[in-house]
LUMLUMRO-999019 format. One record per residue (C-alpha): residue number from 1; residue in three letters; chain; x, y, z. Coordinates in nm, 4 decimals. Example, Ala and Ser with C-alpha at 12.3 -4.5 7.8 and 13.67 -1.06 7.14 Angstrom:
REM LUMLUMRO-999019
 seq type mol        X        Y        Z
   1  Ala   A   1.2300  -0.4500   0.7800
   2  Ser   A   1.3670  -0.1060   0.7140
***
This chain:
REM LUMLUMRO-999019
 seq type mol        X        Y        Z
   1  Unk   A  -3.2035  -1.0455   3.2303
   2  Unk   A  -2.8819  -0.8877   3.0765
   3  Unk   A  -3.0606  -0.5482   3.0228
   4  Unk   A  -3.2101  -0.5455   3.3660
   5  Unk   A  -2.8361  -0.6113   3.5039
   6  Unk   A  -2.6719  -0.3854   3.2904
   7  Unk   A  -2.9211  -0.0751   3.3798
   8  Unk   A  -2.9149  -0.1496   3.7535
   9  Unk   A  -2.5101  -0.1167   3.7362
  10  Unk   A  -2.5849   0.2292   3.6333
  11  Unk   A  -2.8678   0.3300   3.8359
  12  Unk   A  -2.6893   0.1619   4.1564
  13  Unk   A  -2.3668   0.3731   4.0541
  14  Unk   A  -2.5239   0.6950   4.0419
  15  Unk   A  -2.7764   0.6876   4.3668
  16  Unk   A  -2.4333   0.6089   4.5286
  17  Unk   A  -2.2210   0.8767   4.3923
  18  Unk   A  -2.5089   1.1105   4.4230
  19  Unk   A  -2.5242   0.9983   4.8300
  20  Unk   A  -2.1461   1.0142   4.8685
  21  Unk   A  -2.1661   1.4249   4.7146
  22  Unk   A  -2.4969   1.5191   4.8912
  23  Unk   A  -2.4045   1.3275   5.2359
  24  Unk   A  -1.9930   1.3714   5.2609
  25  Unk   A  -1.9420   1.5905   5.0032
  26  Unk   A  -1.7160   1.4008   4.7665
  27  Unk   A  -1.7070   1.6494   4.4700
  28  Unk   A  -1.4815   1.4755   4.2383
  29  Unk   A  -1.6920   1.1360   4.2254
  30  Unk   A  -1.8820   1.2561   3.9256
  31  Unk   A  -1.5702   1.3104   3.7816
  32  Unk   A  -1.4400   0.9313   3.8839
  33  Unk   A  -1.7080   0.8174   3.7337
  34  Unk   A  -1.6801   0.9947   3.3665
  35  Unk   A  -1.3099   0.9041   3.3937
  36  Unk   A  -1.3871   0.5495   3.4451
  37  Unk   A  -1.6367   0.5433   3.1340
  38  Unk   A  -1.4300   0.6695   2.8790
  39  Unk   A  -1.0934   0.4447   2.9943
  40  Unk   A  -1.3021   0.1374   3.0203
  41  Unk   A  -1.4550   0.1712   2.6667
  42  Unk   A  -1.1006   0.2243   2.5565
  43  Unk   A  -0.9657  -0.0906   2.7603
  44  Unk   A  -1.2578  -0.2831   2.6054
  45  Unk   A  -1.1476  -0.1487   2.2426
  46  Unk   A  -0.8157  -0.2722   2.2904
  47  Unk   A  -0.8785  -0.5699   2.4771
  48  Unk   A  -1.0580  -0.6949   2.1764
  49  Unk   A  -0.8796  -0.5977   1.9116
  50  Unk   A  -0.5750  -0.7992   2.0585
  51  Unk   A  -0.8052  -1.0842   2.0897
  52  Unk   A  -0.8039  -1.0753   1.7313
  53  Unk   A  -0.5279  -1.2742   1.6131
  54  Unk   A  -0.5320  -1.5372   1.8657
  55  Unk   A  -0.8999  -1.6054   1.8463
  56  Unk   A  -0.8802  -1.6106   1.4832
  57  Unk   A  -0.5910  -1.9130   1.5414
  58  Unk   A  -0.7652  -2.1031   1.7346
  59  Unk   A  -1.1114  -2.1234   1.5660
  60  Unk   A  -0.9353  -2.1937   1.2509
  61  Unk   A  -0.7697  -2.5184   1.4041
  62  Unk   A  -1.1035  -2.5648   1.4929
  63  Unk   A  -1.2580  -2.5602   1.2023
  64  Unk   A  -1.0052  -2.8151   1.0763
  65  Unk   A  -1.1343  -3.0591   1.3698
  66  Unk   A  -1.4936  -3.0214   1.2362
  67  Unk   A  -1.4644  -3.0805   0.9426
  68  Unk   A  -1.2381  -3.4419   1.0118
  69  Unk   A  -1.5158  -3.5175   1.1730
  70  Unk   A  -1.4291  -3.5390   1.5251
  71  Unk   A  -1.7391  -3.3586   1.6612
  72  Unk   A  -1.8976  -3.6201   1.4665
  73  Unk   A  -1.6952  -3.9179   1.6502
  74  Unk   A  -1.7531  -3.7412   2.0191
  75  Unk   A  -2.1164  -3.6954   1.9426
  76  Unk   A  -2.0942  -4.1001   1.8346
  77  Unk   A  -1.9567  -4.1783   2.1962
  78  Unk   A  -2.1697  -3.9364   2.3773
  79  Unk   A  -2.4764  -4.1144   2.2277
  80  Unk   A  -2.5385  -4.4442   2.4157
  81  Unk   A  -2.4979  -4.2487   2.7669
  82  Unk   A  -2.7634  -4.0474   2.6334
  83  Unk   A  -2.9846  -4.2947   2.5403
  84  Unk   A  -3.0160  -4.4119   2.9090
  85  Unk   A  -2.9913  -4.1200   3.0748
  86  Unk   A  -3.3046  -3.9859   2.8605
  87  Unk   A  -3.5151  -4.3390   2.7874
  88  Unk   A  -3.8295  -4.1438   2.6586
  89  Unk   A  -3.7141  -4.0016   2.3200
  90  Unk   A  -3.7335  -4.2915   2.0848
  91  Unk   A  -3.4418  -4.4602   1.9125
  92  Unk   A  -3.3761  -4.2677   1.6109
  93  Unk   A  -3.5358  -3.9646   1.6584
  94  Unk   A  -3.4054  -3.6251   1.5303
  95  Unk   A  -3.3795  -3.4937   1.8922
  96  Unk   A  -3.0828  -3.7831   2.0324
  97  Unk   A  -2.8756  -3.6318   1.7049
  98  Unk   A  -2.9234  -3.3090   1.7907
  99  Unk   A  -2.8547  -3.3171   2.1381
 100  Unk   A  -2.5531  -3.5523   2.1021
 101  Unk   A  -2.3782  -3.2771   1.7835
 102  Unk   A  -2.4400  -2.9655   2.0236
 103  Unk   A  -2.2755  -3.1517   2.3384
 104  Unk   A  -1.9857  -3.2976   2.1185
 105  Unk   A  -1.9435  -2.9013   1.9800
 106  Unk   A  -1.9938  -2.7949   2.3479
 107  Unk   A  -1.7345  -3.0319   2.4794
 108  Unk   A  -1.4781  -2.8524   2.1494
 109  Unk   A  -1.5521  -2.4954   2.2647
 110  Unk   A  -1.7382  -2.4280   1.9271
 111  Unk   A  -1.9819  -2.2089   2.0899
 112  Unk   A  -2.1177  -2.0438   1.7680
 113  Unk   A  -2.2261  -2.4155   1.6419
 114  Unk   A  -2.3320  -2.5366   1.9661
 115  Unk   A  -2.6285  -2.2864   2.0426
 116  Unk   A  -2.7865  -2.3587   1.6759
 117  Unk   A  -2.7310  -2.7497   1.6850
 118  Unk   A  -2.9044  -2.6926   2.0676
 119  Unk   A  -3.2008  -2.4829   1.9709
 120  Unk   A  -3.2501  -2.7516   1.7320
 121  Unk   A  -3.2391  -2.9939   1.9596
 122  Unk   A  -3.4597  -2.8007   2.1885
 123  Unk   A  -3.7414  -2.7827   1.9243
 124  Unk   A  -3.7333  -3.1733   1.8719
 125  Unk   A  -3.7617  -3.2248   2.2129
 126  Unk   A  -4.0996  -2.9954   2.2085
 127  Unk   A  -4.2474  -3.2352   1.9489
 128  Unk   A  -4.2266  -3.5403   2.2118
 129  Unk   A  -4.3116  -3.2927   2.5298
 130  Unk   A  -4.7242  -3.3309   2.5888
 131  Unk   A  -4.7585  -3.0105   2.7579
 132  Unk   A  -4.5868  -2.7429   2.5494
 133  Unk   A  -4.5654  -2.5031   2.7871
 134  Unk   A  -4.4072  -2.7074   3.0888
 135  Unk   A  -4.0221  -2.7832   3.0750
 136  Unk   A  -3.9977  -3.2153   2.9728
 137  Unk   A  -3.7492  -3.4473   3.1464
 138  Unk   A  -3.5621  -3.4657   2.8789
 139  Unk   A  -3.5614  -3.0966   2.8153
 140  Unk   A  -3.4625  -3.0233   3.1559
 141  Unk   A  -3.1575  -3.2908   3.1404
 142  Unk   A  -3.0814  -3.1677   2.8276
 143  Unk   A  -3.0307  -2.8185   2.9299
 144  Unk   A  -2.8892  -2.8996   3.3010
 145  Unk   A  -2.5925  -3.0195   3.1258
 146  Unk   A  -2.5162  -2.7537   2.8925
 147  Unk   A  -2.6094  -2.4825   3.2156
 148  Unk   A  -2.2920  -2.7281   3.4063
 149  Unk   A  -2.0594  -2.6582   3.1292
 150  Unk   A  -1.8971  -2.9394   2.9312
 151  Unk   A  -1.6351  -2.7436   2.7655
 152  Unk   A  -1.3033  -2.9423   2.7636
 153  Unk   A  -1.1077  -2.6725   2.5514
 154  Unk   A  -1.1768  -2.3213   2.7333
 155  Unk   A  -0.9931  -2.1565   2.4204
 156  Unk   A  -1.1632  -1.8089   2.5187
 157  Unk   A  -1.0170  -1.8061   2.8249
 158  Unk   A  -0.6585  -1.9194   2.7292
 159  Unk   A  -0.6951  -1.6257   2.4655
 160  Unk   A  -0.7872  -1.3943   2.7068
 161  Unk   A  -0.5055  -1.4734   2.9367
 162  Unk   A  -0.2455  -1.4645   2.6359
 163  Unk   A  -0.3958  -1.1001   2.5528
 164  Unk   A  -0.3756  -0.9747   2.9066
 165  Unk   A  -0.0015  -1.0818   2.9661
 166  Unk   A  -0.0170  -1.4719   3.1469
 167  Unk   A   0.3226  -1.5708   3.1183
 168  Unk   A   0.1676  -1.9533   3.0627
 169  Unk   A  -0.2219  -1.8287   2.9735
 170  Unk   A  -0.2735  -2.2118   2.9477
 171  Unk   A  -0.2231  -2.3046   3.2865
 172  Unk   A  -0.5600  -2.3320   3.4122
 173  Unk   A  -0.6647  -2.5829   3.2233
 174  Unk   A  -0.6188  -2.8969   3.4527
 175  Unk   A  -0.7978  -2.6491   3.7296
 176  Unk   A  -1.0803  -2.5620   3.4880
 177  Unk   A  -1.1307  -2.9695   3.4105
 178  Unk   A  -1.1249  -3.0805   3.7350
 179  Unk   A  -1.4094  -2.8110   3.8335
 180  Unk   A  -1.6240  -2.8412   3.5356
 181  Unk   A  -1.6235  -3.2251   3.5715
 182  Unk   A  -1.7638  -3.1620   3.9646
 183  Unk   A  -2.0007  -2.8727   3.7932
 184  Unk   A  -2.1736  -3.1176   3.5300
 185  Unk   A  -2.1274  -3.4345   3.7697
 186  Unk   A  -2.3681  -3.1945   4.0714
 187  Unk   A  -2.6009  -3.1395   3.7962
 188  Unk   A  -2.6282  -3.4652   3.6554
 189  Unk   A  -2.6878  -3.6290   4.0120
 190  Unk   A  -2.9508  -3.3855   4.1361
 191  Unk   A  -3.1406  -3.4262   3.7595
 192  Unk   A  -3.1248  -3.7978   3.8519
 193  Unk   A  -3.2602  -3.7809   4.1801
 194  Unk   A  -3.5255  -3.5763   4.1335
 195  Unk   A  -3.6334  -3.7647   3.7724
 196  Unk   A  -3.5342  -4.0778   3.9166
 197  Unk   A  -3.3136  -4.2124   3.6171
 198  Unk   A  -3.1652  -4.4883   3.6753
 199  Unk   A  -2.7488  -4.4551   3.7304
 200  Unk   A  -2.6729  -4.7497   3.8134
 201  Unk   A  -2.7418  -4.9134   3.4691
 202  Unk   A  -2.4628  -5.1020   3.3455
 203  Unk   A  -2.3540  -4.8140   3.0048
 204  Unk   A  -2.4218  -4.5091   3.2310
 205  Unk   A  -2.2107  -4.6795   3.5388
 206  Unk   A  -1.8976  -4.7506   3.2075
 207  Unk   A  -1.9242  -4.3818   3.1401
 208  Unk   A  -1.9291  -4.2388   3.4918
 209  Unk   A  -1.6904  -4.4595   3.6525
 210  Unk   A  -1.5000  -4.4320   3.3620
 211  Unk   A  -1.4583  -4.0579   3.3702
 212  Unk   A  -1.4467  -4.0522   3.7445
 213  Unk   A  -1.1771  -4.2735   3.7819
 214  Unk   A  -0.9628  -4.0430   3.5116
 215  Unk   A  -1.0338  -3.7507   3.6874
 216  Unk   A  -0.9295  -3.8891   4.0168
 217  Unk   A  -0.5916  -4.0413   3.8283
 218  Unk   A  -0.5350  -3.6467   3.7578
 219  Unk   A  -0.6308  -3.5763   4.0695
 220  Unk   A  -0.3433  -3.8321   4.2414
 221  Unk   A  -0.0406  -3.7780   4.0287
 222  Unk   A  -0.0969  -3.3717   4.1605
 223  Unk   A  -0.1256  -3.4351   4.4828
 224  Unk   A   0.1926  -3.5941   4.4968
 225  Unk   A   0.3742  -3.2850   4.3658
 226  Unk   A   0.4910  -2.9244   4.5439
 227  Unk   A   0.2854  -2.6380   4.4368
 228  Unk   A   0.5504  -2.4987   4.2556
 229  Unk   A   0.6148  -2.8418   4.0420
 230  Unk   A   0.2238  -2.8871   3.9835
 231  Unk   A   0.2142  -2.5242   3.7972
 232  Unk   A   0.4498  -2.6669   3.5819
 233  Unk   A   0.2963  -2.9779   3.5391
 234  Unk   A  -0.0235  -2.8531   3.4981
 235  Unk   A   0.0997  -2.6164   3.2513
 236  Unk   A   0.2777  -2.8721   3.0572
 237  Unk   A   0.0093  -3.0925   3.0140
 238  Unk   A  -0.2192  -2.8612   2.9207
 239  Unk   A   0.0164  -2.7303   2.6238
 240  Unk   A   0.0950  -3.0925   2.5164
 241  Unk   A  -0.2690  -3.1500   2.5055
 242  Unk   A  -0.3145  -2.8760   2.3416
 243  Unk   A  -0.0701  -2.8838   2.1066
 244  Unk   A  -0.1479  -3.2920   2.0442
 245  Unk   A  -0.4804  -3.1811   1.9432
 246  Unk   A  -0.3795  -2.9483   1.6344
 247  Unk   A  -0.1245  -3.2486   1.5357
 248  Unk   A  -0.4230  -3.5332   1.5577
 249  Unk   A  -0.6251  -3.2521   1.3121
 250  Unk   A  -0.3302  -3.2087   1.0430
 251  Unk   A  -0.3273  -3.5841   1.0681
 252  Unk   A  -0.6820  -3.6897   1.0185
 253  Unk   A  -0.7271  -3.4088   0.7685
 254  Unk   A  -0.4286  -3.5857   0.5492
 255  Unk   A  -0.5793  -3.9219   0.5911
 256  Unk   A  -0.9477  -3.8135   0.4765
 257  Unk   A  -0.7320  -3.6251   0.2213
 258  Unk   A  -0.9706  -3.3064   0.3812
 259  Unk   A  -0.7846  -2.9648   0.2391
 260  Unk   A  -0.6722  -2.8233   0.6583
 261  Unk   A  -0.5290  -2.4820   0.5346
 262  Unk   A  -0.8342  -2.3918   0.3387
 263  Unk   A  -1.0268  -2.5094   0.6397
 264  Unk   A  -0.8026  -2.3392   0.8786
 265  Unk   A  -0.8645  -1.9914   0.6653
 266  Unk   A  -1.2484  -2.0577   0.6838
 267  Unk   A  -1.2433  -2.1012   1.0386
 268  Unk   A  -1.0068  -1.8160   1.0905
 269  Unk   A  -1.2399  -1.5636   0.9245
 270  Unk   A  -1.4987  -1.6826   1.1247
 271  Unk   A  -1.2421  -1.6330   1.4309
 272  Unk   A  -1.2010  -1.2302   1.2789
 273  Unk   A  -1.5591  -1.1263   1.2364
 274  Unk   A  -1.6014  -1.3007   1.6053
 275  Unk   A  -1.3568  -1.0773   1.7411
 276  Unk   A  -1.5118  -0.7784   1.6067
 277  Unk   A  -1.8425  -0.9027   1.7367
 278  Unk   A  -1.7336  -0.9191   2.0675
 279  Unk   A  -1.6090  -0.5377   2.0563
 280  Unk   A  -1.9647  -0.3713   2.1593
 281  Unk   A  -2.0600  -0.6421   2.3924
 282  Unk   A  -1.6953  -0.6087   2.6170
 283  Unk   A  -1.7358  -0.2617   2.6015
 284  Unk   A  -2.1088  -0.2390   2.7312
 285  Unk   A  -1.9927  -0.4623   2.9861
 286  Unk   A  -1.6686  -0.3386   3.1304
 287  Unk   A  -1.8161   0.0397   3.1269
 288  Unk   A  -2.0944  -0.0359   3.3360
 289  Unk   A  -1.8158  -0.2721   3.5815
 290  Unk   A  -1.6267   0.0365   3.5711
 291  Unk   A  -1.8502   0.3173   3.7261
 292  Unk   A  -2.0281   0.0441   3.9028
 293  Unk   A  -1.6703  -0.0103   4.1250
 294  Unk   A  -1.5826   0.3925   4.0707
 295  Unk   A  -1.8967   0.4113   4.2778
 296  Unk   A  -1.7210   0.2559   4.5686
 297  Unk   A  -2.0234  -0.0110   4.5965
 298  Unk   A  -1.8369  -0.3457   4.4549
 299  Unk   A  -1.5598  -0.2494   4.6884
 300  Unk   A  -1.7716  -0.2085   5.0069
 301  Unk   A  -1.9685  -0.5014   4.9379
 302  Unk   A  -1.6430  -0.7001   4.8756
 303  Unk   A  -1.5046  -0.5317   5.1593
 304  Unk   A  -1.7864  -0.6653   5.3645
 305  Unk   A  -1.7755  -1.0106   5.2703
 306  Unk   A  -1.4095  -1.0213   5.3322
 307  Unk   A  -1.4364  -0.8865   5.6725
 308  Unk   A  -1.7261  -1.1148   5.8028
 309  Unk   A  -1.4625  -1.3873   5.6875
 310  Unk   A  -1.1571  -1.2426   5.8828
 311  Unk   A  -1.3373  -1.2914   6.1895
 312  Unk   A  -1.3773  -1.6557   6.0907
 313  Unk   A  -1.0400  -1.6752   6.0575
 314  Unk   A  -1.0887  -1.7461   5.7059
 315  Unk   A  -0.8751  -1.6720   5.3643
 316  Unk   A  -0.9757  -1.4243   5.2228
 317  Unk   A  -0.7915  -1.3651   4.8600
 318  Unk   A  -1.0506  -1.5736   4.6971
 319  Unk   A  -1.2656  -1.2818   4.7523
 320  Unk   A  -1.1576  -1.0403   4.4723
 321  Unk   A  -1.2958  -1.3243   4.2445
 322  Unk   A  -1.6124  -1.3305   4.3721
 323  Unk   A  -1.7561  -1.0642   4.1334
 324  Unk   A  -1.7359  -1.3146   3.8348
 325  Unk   A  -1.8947  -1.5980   4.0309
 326  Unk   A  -2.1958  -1.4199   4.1233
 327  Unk   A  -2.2427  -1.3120   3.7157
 328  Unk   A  -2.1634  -1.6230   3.6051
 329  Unk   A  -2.5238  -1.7471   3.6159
 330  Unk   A  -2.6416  -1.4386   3.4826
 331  Unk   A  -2.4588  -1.3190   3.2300
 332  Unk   A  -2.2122  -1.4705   3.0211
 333  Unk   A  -2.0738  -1.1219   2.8771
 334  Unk   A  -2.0522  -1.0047   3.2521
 335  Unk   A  -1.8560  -1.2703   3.3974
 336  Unk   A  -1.6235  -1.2357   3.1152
 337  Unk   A  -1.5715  -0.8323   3.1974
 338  Unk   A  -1.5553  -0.9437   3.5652
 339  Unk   A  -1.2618  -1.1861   3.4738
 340  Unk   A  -1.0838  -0.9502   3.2848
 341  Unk   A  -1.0913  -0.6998   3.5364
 342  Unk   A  -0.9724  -0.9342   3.7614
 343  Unk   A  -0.6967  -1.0119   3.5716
 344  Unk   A  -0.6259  -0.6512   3.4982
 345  Unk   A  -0.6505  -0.5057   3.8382
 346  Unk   A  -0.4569  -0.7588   4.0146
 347  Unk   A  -0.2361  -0.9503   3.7101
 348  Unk   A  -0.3430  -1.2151   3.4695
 349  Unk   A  -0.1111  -1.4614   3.6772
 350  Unk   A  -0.2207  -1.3291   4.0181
 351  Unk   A  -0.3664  -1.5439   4.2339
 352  Unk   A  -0.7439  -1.3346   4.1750
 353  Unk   A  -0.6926  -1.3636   3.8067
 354  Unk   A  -0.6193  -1.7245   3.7441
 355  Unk   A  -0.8876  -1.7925   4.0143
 356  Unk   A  -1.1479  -1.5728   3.8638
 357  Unk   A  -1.0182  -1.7726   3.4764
 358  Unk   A  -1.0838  -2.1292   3.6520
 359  Unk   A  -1.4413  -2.0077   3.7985
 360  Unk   A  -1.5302  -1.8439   3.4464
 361  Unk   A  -1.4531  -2.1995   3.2653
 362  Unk   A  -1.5974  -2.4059   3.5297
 363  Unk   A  -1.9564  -2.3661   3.5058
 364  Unk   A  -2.2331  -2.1860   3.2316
 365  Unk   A  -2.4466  -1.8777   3.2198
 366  Unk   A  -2.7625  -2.0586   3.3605
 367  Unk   A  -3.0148  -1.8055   3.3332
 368  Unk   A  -2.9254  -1.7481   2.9833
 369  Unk   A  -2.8902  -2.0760   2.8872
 370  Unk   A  -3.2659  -2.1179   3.0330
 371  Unk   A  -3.4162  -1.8446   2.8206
 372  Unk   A  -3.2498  -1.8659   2.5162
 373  Unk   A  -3.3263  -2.2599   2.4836
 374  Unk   A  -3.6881  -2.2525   2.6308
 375  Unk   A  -3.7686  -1.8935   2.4885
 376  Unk   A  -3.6993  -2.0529   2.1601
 377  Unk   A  -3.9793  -2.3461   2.1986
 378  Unk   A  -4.2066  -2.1350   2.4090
 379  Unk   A  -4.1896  -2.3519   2.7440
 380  Unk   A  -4.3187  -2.0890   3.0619
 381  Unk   A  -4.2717  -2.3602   3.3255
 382  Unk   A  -3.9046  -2.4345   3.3444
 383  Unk   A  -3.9659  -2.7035   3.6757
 384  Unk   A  -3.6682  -2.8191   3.8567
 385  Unk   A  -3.4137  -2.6869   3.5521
 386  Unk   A  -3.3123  -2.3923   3.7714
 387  Unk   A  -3.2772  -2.5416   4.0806
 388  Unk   A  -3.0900  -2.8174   3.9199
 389  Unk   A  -2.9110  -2.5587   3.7125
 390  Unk   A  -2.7993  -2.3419   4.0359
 391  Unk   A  -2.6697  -2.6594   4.2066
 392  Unk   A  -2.4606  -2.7318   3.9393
 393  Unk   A  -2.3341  -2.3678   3.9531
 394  Unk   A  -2.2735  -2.3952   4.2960
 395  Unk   A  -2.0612  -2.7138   4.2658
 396  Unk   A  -1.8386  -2.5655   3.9783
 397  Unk   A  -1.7661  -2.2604   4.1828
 398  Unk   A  -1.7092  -2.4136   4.5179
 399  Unk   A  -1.4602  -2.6709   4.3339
 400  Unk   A  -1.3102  -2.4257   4.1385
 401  Unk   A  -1.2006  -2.2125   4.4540
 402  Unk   A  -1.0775  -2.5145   4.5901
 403  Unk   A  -0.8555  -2.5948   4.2922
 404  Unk   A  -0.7823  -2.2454   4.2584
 405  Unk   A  -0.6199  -2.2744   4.5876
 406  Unk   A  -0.4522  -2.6135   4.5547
 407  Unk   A  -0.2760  -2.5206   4.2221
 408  Unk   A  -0.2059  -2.1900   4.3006
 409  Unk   A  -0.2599  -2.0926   4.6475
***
């Protein structure tokens, strides 16, 4: 999927330049395009190398969380919703552990220990699916959820913003809750009604009402508060949060007597040879954005949408974020390059760039999630997954325009 993307940026970018020479005789748009290879790759360079010291930071306090054993207690409180939600894998069985660890490190933003821990899970699920080749109930719940996001801590993002100049990168975080709650909530309730599981159980109605009636609680006290007073809100509860979080780590780690600066050094090399990981992938990415929009093809087709909703009468700045929705259930690597040129073309606290941050962090790469995670047990028949998958998609980035536009608007 990713390769066939990635190529068709290209190809797409050069049948148009090649039209706009032969048919109005635009002789420099070669040239555009060369230009726009060579600064990208650099932008991409940079972009990641700044990433560096922030990303290392953050996984490191990460790593001090994982090994107090907070995923651990998360994955221990995920568990009994589970257990209803998906009645046919039996009490005890590898799978439930599995798929509880990887949604406890999905809901911590350890990425790099969710996909393992899932892949796992994935393959323990195949040894209670009959049919190998067609996509279980529990399989497809399984990976609806992770498709609808669960990440509480969007640390990339924050470290993105910081890198790109966000005078508060951190204030997109109530935003990006609010949306990826709606985003997993869609997904969960169309699973449901098309498996027919059973909500209104006494433990799943705890958890859901539970959440829901936090999330609305966030939801009043902003309502109640100018715009200009709710991005300061927003941002300082977000930082305090944030900040909590490293002090309840220091604090656990002293009480299991747990060593946190060695683990903070472990997770911070981790952090390092992530950021140089990153470095091909960005580049790849933003080079192919870049000649794709040199091209003048993003722009018209942006251009388009954004007149067919002038004569609706309809804003239209939510447009410029559009790019990153539409990759967003593509390609994870694409969306990201999409954000960031968001937030460089316009300003990481522009109303585009925080917008295009809180539609990055409010839903997952669908698609991908689908292949990697069935590719790796050999399912063909995915069922209702995508469908399922697509509506949660749709939720995440409906509710995270609307947010966008409520906080920041």
């Amino acid at each position: 999927m990713l390769n066939a993307i990635w190529i068709s940026l290209f190809l797409i970018a050069f049948a148009t330049a090649l039209i706009r020479f032969v048919a109005f005789g635009e002789t420099e748009i070669f040239n555009s395009l060369m230009t726009s290879m060579f600064e990208m790759s650099k932008t991409g360079f940079e972009i990641s190398i700044g990433l560096t010291g922030v990303l290392t930071l953050w996984l490191g306090i990460l790593k001090i969380g994982e090994r107090c054993g907070l995923v651990a207690w998360i994955a221990r409180a995920i568990e009994p919703l589970f257990r209803r939600l998906a009645p046919e894998i039996p009490a005890n069985h590898p799978a439930m552990g599995a798929i509880v660890m990887n949604m406890a490190a999905n809901v911590m933003g350890l990425d790099n220990a969710a996909t393992p821990i899932g892949i796992r899970a994935m393959k323990a699920l195949q040894e209670l699916n009959p049919d190998k080749e067609v996509a279980s109930n529990a399989q497809i719940l399984f990976l609806v959820i992770n498709t609808s996001s669960v990440t509480l801590f969007p640390l990339a993002i924050f470290t993105y913003r910081a890198q790109l100049g966000a005078a508060n990168p951190t204030d997109v975080f109530v935003p990006i809750l609010i949306s990826t709650y709606l985003s997993t909530l869609a997904g969960l309730l169309c699973v449901a009604m098309i498996q027919k599981i059973n909500l209104l159980d006494r433990v799943v109605l705890i958890y859901l009402v539970g959440i829901t009636l936090l999330m609305a609680a966030i939801v009043y006290y902003f309502s109640g508060l100018d715009q200009s007073e709710m991005q300061q809100q927003s941002a300082l509860v977000s930082n305090f949060a944030l900040f909590s979080l490293v002090i309840a780590f220091l604090i656990i780690a002293a009480l299991k007597r747990i060593n946190a600066y060695e683990a903070f050094i472990d997770g911070a090399k981790e952090g390092f040879q992530t950021a140089i990981t990153i470095i091909p992938f960005l580049i790849a990415m933003l080079v192919a954005i870049g000649v794709f929009r040199s091209s003048g093809v993003l722009d018209l087709i942006l251009e388009c949408i954004r007149d067919g909703l002038t004569r609706l009468s309809m804003d239209t700045r939510f447009v410029d974020a559009l790019p990153t929705a539409l990759m967003k259930p593509l390609s994870g690597s694409g969306a990201r390059a999409m954000m960031v040129d968001a937030m460089q073309r316009a300003g990481a606290d522009s109303f585009s760039g925080r917008l295009a941050c809180i539609v990055q962090g409010s839903t997952e790469t669908t698609f991908y999630v689908l292949t990697v995670y069935f590719g790796s047990v050999g399912v063909k028949n995915m069922r209702h997954s995508i469908g399922c998958g697509l509506a949660a998609d749709f939720a995440g980035i409906t509710a995270a325009i609307a947010t966008g536009y409520w906080f920041f608007g």
